[in-house]
N, C-alpha and C positions, 0 to 999 in steps of 0.2 A: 649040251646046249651050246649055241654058238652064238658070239656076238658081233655086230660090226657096226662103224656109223655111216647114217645117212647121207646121203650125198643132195645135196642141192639141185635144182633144176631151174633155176629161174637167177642163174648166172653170178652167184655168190661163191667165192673159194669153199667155203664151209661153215658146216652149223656147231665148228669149236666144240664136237663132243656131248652139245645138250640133245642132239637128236639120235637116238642106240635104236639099233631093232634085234630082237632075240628071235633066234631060230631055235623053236622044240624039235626033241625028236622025230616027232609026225610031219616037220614042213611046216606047223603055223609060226606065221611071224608078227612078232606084237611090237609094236610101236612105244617106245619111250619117248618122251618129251619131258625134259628135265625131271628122272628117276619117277616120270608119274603114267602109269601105262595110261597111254590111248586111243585106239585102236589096234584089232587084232583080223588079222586074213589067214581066215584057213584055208586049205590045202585046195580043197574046193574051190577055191577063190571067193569064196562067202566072206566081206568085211561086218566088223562085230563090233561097234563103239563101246568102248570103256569108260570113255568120259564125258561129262556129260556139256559141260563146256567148251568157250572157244575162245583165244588170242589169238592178236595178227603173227605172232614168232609160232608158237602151235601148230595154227594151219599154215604157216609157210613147210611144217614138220609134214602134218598131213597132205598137202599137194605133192609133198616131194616123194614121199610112202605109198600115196595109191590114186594120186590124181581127182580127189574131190574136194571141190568147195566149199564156204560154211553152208551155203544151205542145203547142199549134199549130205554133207557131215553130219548135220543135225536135223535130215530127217531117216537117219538108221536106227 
């Protein structure tokens, strides 16, 4: 399993290590946000909500992971 951090998109140096995604063996990559999975993209490109909630630092995690907003987010 491989790990690395998120990279920002929306013109911040960095999310300081609260934002990890882990890569399984198969290719899915799941999304951390402060050690709490949420969201996962399988290989498929299928994304799989883990959590069931939203913050504004969160989905700054989640736009930068796969490009969806909260109301995106929270109708998966």
């Amino acid at each position: 399993m491989k790990r690395y951090e998120l990279i920002p998109h929306d013109g911040r140096k960095s999310f300081y290590g609260k934002a990890i995604v882990e890569v399984a063996q198969d290719g899915t990559e799941t999304l951390y946000s402060y050690n709490t999975p949420i969201i996962k993209r399988l290989v498929s490109g299928e994304l799989v909500k883990l959590w069931s909630g939203w913050s504004a630092t969160t989905g700054r995690h989640i736009a930068a992971f796969c490009g969806l907003n909260k109301a995106e987010y929270m109708s998966l």
